[in-house]
N, C-alpha and C positions, 0 to 999 in steps of 0.2 A: 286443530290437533292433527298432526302427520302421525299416521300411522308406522309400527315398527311389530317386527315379530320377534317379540322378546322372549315370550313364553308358549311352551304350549300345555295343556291339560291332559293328562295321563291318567286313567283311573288306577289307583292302587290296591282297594277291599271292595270288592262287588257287595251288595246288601247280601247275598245269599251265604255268605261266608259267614256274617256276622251274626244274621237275623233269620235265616231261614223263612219261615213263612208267619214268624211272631212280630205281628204290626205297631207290636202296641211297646216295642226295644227302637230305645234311640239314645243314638252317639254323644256323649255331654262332653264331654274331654278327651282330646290325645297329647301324645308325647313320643318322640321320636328321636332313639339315640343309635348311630349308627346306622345300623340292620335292621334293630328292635322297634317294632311300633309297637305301644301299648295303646288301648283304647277302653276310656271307661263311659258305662251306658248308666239309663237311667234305673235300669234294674239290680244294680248295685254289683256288675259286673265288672271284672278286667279283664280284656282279651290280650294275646301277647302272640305278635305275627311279622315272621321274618320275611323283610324285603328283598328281592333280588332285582336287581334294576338290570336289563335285557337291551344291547344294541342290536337292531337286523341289519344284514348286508348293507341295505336303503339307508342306515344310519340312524332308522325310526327307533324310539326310545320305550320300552313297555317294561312295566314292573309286574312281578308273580308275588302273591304274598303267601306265607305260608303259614296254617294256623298253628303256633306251638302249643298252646294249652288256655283255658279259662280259669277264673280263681271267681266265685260266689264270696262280700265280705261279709254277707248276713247280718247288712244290719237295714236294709228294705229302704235305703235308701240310695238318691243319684249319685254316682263318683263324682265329684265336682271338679276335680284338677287333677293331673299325675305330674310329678317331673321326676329325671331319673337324675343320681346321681355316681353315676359310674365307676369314679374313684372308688366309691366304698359298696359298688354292685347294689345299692340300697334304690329303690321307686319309694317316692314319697306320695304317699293318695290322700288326697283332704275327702270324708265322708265324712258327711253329718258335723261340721264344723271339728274333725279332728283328723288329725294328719297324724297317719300311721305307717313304719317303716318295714315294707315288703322284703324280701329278696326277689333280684331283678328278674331271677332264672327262674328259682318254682313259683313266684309268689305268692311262698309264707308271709307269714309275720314275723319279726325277727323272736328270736326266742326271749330277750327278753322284757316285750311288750312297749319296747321305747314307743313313745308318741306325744306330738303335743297337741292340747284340749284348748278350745276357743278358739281358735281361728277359722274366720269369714274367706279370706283367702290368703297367696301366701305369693311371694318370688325368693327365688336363690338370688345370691350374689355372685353376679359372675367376674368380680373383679375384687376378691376379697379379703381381708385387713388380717387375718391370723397368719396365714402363713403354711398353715399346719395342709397337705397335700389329704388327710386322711380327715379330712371335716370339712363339713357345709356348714357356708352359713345361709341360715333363712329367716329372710322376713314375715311377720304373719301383720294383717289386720285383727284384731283383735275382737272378740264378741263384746266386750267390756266396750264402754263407747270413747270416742275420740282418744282410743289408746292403740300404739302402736310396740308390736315387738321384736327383738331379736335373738336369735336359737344358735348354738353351734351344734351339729348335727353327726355324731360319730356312727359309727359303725351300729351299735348297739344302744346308743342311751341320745339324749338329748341336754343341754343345759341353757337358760334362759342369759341371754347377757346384759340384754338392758331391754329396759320399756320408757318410751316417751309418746308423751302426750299434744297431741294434734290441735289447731284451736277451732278445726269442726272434725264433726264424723268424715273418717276418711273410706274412698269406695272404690280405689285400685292406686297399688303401685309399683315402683320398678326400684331394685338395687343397685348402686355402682360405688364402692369400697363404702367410705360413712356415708355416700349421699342418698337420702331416698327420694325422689320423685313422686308427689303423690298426689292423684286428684281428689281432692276434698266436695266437700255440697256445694259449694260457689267458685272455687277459685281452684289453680292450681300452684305447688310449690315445691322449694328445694330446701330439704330440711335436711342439715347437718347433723346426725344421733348421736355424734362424740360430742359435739360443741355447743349443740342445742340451738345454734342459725338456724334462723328460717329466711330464706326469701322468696318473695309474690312471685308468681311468672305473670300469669291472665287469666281473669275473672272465666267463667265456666259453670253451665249451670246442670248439676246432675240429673236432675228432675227430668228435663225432657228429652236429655242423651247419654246412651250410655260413654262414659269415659276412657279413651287409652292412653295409655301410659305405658311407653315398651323401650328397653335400651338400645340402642342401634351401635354402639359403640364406647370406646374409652370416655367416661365421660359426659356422653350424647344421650339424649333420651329425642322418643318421637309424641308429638301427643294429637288429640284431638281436638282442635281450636275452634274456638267458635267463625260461625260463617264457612263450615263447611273447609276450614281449611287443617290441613295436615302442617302443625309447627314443629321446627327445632329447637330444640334446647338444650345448652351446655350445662354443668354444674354450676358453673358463677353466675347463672341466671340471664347467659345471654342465646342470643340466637348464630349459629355461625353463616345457615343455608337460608336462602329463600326458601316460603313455605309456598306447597304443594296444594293444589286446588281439588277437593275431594266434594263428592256427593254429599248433599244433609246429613244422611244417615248412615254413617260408616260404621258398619260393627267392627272390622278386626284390621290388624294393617300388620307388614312386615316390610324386611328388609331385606334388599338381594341386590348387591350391589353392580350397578348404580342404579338400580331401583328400586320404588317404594310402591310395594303393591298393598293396594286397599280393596276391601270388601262389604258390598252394601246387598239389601233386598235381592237386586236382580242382576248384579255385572263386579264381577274382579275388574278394576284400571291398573293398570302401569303408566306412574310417573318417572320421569327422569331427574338424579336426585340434583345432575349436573345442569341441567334447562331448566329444570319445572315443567317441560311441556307433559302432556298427557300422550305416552306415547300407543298402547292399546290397552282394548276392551275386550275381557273373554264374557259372552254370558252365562251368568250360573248362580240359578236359581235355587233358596232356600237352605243357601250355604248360613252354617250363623256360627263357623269357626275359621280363620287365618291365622296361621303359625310359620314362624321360619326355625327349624334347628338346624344349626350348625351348614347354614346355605340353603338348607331343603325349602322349600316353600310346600306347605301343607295344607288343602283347603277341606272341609268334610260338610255335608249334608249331616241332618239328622239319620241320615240311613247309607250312606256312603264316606269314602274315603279318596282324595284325589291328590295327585301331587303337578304341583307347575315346574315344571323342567325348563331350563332358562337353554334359550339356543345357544352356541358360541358368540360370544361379542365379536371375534372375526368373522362368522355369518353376519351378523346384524349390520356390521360396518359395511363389508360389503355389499348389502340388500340396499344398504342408504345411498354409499357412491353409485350405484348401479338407477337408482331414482334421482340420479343428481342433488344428493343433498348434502352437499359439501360440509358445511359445519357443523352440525348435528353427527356427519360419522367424526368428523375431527374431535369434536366434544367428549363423543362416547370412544373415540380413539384413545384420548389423553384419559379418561377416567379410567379404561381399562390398566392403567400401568401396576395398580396394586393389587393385582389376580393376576399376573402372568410373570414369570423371571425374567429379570432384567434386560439377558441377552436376546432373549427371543421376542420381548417388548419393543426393543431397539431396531430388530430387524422388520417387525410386523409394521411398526408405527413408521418407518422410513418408507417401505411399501405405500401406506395410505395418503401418505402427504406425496408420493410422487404421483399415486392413482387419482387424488385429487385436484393436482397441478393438472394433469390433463384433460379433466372435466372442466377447469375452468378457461382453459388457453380453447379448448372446442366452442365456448362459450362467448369468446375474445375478450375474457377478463386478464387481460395479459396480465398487470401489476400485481394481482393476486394469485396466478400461476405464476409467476416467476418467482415470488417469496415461499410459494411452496416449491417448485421445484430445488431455489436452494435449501431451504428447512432441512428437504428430504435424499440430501444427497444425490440429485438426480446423476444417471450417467446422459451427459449433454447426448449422446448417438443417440438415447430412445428420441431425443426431439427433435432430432437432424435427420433421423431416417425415416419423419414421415415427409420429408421437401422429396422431392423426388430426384435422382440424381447430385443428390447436394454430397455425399458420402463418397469417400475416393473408391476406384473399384477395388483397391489393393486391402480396404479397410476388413477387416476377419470382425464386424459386428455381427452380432444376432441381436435379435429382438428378444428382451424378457419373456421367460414361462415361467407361469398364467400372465398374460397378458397385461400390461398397463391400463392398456385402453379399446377402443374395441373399432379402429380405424386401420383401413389401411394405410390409408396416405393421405395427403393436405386436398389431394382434388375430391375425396370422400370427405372429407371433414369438411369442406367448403361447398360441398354441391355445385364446385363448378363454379362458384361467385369469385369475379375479380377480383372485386372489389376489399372482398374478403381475404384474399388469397395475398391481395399485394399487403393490408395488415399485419395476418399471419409472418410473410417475411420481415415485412420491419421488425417485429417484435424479435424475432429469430435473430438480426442484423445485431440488435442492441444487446442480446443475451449475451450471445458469442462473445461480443467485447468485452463486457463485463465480465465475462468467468477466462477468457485465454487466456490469462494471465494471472488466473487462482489456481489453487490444489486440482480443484475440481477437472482442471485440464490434464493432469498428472498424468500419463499413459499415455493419451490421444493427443497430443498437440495439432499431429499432421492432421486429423481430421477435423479438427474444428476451423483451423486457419484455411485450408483448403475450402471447405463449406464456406466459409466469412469472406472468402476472395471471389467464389463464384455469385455467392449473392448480391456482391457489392457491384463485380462487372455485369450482373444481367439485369442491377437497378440503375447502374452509373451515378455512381455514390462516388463523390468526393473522397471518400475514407479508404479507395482502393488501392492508391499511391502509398500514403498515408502507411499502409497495412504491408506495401513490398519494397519500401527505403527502412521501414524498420524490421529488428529482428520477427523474422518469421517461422512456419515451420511448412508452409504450402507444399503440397507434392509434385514436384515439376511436374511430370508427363499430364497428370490428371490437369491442371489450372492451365497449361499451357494451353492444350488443345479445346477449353473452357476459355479462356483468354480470345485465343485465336474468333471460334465461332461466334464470338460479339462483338470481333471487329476492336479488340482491344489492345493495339498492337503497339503502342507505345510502353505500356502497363506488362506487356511481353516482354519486351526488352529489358523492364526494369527485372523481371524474373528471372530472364535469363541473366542477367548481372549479378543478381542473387546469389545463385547457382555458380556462378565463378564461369561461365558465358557469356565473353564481354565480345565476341566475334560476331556470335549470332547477334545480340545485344543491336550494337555498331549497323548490324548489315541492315534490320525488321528498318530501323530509325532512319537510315540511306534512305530507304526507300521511300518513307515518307514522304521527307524531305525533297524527295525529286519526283514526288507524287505518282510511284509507281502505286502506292496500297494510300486505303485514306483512313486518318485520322486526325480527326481535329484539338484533340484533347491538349497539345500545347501551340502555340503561337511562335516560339521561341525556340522550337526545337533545334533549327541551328546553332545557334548559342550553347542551348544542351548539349549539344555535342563537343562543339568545341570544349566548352568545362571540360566532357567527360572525359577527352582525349589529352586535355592536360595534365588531368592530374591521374591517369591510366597509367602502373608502369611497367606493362607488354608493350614493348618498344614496337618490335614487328606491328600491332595495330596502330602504333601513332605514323610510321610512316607510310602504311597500306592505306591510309586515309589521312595523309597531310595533302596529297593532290589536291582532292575533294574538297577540304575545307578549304584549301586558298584560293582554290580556282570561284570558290561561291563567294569569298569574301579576303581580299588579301590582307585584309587591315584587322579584319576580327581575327581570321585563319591564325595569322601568325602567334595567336596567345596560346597557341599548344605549346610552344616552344619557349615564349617567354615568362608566361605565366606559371612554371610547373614549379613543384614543392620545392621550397630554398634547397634540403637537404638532397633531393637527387641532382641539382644544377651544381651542386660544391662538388659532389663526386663527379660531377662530369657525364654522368650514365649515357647520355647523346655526345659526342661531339661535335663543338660549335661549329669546326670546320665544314663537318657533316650537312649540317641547317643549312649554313652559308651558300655552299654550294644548291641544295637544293629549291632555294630560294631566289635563284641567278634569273628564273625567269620573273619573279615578281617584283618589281624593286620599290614597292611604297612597304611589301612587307620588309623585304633585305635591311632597309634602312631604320625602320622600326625595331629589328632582332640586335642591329647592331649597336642602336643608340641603348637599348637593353643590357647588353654586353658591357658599354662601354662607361653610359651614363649610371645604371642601376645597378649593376653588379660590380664593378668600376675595375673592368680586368684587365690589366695593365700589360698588354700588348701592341705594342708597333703597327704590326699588321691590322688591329682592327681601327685602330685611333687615327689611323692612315687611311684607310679605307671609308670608313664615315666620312670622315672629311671630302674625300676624292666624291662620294654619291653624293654630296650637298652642292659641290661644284658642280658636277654632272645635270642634276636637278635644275639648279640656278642656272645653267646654261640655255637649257632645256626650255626653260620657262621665260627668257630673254629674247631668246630664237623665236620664239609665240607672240611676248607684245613688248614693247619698248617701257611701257610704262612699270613701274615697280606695284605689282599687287600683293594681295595680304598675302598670299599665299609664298610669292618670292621675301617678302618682308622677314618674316617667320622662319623662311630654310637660312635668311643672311643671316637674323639673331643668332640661331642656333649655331650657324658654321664659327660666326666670331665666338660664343659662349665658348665653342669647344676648342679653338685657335689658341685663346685669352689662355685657358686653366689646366690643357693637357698639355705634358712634358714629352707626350712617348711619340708624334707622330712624324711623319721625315718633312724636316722644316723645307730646305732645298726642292724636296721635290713636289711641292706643294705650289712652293714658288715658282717654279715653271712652271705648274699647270697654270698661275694665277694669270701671268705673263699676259696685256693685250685681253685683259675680262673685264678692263674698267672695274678693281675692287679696290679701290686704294685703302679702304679703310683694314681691309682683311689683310694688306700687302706690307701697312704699317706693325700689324700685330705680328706677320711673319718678323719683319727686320727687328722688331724688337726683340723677341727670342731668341736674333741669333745678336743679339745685344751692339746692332747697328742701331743707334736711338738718333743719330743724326739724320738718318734717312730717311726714319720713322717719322720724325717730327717735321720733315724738309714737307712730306708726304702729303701730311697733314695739316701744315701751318697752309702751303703752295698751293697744293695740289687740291685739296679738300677746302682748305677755309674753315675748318672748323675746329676755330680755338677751343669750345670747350672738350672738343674728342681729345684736344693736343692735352689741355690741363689735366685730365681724368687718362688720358696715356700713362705719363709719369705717376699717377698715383698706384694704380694698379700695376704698373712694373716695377714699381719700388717694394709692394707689397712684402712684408715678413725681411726687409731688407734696410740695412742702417742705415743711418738720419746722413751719412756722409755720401751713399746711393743716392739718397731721392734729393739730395741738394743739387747733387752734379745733373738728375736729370732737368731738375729743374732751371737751372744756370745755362743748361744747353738751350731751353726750350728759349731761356730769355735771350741767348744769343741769335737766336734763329728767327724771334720777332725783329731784333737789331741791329740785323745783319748789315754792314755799310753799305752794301752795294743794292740794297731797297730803300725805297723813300714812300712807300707805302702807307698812308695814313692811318689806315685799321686796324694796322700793327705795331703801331706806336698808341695806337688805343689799348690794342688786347696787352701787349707788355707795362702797361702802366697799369690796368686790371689785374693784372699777373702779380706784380709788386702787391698792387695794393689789399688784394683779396689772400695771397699766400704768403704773407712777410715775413712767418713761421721758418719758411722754407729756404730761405735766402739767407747767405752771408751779407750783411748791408757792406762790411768795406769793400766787397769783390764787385756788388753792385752797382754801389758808386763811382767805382773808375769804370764800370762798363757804360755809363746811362751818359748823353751826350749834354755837356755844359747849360746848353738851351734849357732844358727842363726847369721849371721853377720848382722852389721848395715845397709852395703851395700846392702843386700836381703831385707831390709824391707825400704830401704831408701823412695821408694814411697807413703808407709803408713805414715814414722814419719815424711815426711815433710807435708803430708796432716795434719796430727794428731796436728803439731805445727802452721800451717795455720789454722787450727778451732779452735784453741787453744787461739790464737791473736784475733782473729778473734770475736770469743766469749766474749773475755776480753772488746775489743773494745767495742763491741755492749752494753756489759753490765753497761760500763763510758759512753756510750751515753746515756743511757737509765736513769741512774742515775743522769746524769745533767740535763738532759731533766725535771726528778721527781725532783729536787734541785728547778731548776726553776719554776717549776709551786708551789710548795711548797710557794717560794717565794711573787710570785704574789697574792696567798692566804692571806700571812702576812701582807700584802700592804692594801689589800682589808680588812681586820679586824679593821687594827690601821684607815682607813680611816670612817669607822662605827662609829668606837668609839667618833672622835672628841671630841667636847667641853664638861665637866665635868657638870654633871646634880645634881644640891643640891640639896637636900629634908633636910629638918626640920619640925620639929609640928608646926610653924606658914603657912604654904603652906595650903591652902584647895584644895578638889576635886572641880573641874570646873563643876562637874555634882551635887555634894551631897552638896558643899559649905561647908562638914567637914571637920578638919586636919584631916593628914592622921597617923595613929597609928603604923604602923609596915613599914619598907622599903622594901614593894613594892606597885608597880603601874603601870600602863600604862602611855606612853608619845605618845602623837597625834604630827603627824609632825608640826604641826604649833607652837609644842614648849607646849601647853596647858597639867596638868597633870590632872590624873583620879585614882579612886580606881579598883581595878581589878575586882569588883563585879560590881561598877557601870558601866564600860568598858562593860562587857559581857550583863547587861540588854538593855543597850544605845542599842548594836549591834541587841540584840534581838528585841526591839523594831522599831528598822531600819526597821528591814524584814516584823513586822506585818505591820506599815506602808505602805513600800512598796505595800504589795499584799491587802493592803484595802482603797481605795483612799477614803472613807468615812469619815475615820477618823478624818483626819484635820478638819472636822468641827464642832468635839465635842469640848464643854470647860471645 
């Protein structure tokens, strides 16, 4: 059992008020409406004494009772019961088994002697089925046995409305519209008086306790269960709460929500109606009455009168967060919502769930303060401001008043423990992430991203980058100089880029890089730079720092220039001239800008297609002047020079060729003369000079390229004259020209062949070319009867289509007139309208003209 202070004990009637120094006067029954306490004793007395409930400064709570008058009913017996019923100013007093209607104020008797006779005891309906605002109704047990009844109770008179029969002697009950509640000699139950239902609840034995039976609610009734325990029960005979664990002997019980206080021999307890747990015990001895009216909680001695004043539920809650007991104020948190208005509910209860969360995070139950801090609306700065220096200085926080929690900061709430303290920040790390990007950040962005960057740089958290490449809201000045003091100075840079400081950015990252400051955080930083300078478009920084990057690397350096966004290279924003020159002292990058230029952006300039060219010779020269032998590296510059020889139109052939002059390039000196569409020289070049037939055969194809079959014959006929040249007797070359024949016979006119190819040859040697030769031959002939029936026929179709125009034979004579002029017609011709109608060709051409003014002037039709 955790104790709580729910209630305290107030005396309300000292004995001397009531009893003076007659010992032998005791208290049987109260009632208490409003102001009004009545008290009836066993000398057949009613006292009637008004309350005044008294706050002092301290907040202490005391009641003055004031005595208004006594009423003697003379009949020498104990008042057994009082209830008031206000509406109609009437106290109902059961004496001597009859219930007689006072007036509240003098306590008369009403004048005209209403009362009703037999009744054991009796309850009002406090949820009642008339309607009528000016009538009670009351239940009585009845003296008659196992009969129960019901009364409407007016002002002046009384009427009986029904009696139903019980199936034992009944010996307390409670009202709630038709249902009675009633505990019987064994059992208890829910009897329907309209419908006559009964249903069981739980056996119960009179005999050796007394029975309660009290309404707690719409519906609800509390009872006395056996084992000591406190049940609920609905009307439909069920239970809705867990039952309360009470004393053996409980004489009285009440309800004060969310508590059920009971009363026994020696101790009032407060349960919780929301736990069950027992939350306190007042002692109070020789109490043998518990009443609640209308909230009061009433207790009396045979000779005293006392009342339990319930503290604020916002004391109590707070008494419990303040003993760290988290769930129990939560509990009695939530139950408080139906005693307090809504908006002020709202505001209290957000309070406790954030005062909460901070009992539990002191606790390092992060997962359960963090569901309470968001429950409760927290503002994330009460959680940031206890790290120390994690809050920007510029940030206008205060700390809530009254207090959240009762720390000053993380190094008090940790005592100092690392181990703790490095926790406490993780949990902080994870928070922040999770809410920067909710409502809850709404207002404060800067401070929470600012706090998330300095925790992340003083953990060296992976998530710090992460946190300044995406949208942020960090405070420069504050992270900067947070940045800096942890040596985090690439994550600087990134800030300053943030920030639209791509200078400072540039300079932090220099330095690295040439290891004036140290950070290890990339490996690659060069390369970082470079990216960043490519696609940077503050021009002044690309070339304040194109030195720097070529001189560290000429090969990577150069991707500032060539790598940059398609759309600022189409506008030119740098010009290429500009690069070019600047590049004069680097020439593995020069030639990589320019194959850029020329190969990938394919910019159809003289001067650079000239210029490539001229650096590969340069190169190759270069590279020859070192070793005689052809390495990969020279292999690679001759591809490329020939690639670019072969398929650019734009560079100066002439003057290429002179540089070529004496470089031993025959094959590159071939591709010149072929250009300038000297193919005999090409081939002399090649076939002579090189030897190598198949550069000569794959010459002609790619100079024939996109060019008619009558082109690549002649190149090909040349090549074949230049294997057959008379004045060679060359055997290899009467090899490759018979390969030539035989592998390209596509290629070749066979009769221009045949008077070229020297008598000697046997048929046998060229059989492969002449059966090609008669294959295209046929071949060609066929295509060409196809071609020609194909033209036959459509020809055909033509003639069909004419003679069908022509039809039926059109007279004209000088008796025909124009259908337009209504003249003959003079000369033969005319127009004919399809409908057969004929016209003059002058009238035809106005008609049409007038069609179109028509048309475009809907006016018209309405001239005559």
């Amino acid at each position: 059992t955790m104790s709580v202070k729910a209630f305290k004990l107030v005396s309300a009637v000292e004995r001397e008020m009531l009893m003076g120094d007659k010992n032998y006067i005791n208290i049987e029954c109260i009632e208490c409406c409003g102001k009004n306490l009545y008290i009836g004793t066993n000398d057949c007395f009613i006292y009637h004494f008004l309350l005044d409930e008294k706050i002092s400064t301290a907040g202490k709570i005391t009641f003055a009772a004031t005595k208004q008058l006594h009423k003697y009913l003379g009949l020498k017996k104990p008042v057994s019961e009082l209830k008031a019923a206000s509406a109609l100013t009437r106290l109902l007093v059961l004496c001597d088994n009859t219930i007689t209607l006072v007036n509240m104020m003098n306590l008369e008797p009403v004048p005209t002697g209403a009362r009703i006779k037999g009744a054991v005891t009796f309850a009002l309906n406090e949820n009642p089925v008339s309607g009528d605002p000016f009538c009670v109704e009351v239940c009585i047990i009845s003296v008659k046995r196992r009969t129960i009844q019901m009364f409407m109770v007016f002002e002046d008179r009384v009427q009986i409305v029904k009696e139903v029969f019980t199936p034992e002697q009944p010996c307390a009950v409670a009202v709630d519209g038709y249902y009675l509640c009633l505990a019987l000699t064994t059992q208890y139950i829910i009897l329907n008086y309209n419908t006559g239902v009964s249903q069981d609840l739980f056996p119960y034995c009179s005999d050796e306790k007394r029975p309660i039976v009290k309404r707690i609610g719409r519906q609800e009734f509390l009872l006395a269960g056996p084992g000591g325990l406190g049940m609920f029960a609905t009307v439909d005979g069920i239970s809705q709460r867990a039952p309360v664990h009470w004393s053996e002997n409980v004489i009285g019980a009440a309800l004060c929500f969310p508590y059920v206080v009971a009363l026994d021999d020696e101790f009032i307890t407060v349960h919780s109606m929301l736990d069950q747990q027992q939350k306190q015990t007042l002692p109070f001895k020789e109490g043998h009455i518990l009443q609640d009216f209308e909230g009061k909680v009433i207790v009396a001695t045979n000779k005293g009168v006392y009342i339990l004043v319930p503290l604020p539920l916002e004391k109590q809650i707070q008494d419990l967060l303040a003993s760290h007991r988290v769930e129990e104020a939560l509990v009695l948190a939530k139950g408080a919502r139906r005693n307090i208005p809504k908006e002020k509910f709202q505001v209290m209860y957000k309070r406790i769930l954030q005062q909460a969360g901070f009992i539990q995070f002191a606790q390092l139950q992060f997962l359960e303060a963090k569901e309470l801090f968001r429950s409760g609306q927290l503002d994330v700065r009460e959680l940031i401001s206890l790290y120390p220096f994690l809050l920007p200085t510029s940030s206008s926080f205060i700390r809530s008043h009254p207090p959240l929690h009762e720390y000053a900061d993380l190094n008090q709430l940790t005592q100092g423990d690392q181990e703790k303290m490095t926790k406490c920040k993780r949990f902080l790390m994870s928070y922040l992430n999770e809410v920067r990007s909710t409502e809850v950040a709404n207002g404060y962005k800067e401070d929470i991203d600012t706090a998330l960057l300095k925790l992340y740089a003083e953990a060296n958290h992976e998530s710090l980058l992460d946190l300044l490449v995406s949208e942020n809201f960090c405070l420069l000045t504050d992270s900067a100089a947070w940045l800096e003091k942890h040596k985090k100075y690439f994550a600087l840079g990134l800030l300053y880029h943030y920030n639209g400081q791509d200078a400072a950015a540039l300079q932090l990252w220099v330095k690295i890089v040439d290891g004036d400051i140290q950070d290890s955080t990339r490996s690659d930083l060069y390369e970082y730079i470079v990216d960043f300078l490519t696609f940077c478009s503050d021009q002044d920084l690309v070339w304040k720092y194109s030195e720097w990057v070529l001189q560290k690397n000429e090969e990577v350096g150069v991707q500032i220039f060539t790598k940059r966004p398609l759309e600022e290279q189409e506008k030119n924003n740098i010009n290429p001239d500009d690069i070019i020159n600047c590049l004069n002292k680097y020439s593995k990058a020069r030639v990589k800008y320019l194959e850029h230029l020329v190969l990938e952006r394919k910019i159809e300039k003289e001067k650079y297609h000239t210029h490539l060219a001229v650096l590969y010779l340069e190169a190759i020269l270069q590279l020859k002047s070192v070793t005689t032998d052809n390495c990969t590296e020279t292999t690679e510059l001759l591809f490329k020079l020939r690639s670019l020889l072969q398929k650019s139109d734009l560079y100066r052939i002439h003057f290429i060729l002179d540089k070529i002059q004496g470089m031993d390039l025959h094959m590159e000196s071939a591709i010149l003369y072929g250009k300038l569409e000297e193919h005999e020289k090409a081939l002399h070049i090649l076939v002579h000079e090189l030897k190598d037939f198949h550069a000569a055969e794959e010459y002609c194809i790619w100079n024939s390229e996109n060019r008619d079959m009558q082109y690549r014959r002649r190149l090909f006929h040349m090549l074949l004259s230049v294997y057959l040249n008379p004045g060679t007797s060359d055997c290899a070359l009467v090899v490759a020209a018979v390969d030539l024949l035989n592998n390209h016979a596509a290629e070749f006119d066979a009769a221009l062949v045949l008077q070229l190819v020297p008598d000697s040859w046997s048929v046998q040697l060229l059989s492969p070319f002449l059966a090609g030769a008669v294959r295209q031959s046929l071949h060609t002939k066929r295509m060409t009867q196809a071609a020609l029936g194909l033209a036959q026929a459509e020809n055909l179709i033509y003639k069909h289509e004419k003679v069908k125009q022509k039809g039926t034979p059109i007279l004209l004579s000088d008796k025909k007139v124009c259908q337009v002029c209504q003249n003959p017609f003079c000369e033969p011709v005319f127009v004919r309208y399809p409908n057969g109608g004929m016209v003059h060709t002058h009238c035809a051409a106005n008609r049409h003209l007038n069609s179109n003014v028509t048309h475009h002037s809907p006016s018209s039709s309405n001239q005559t």
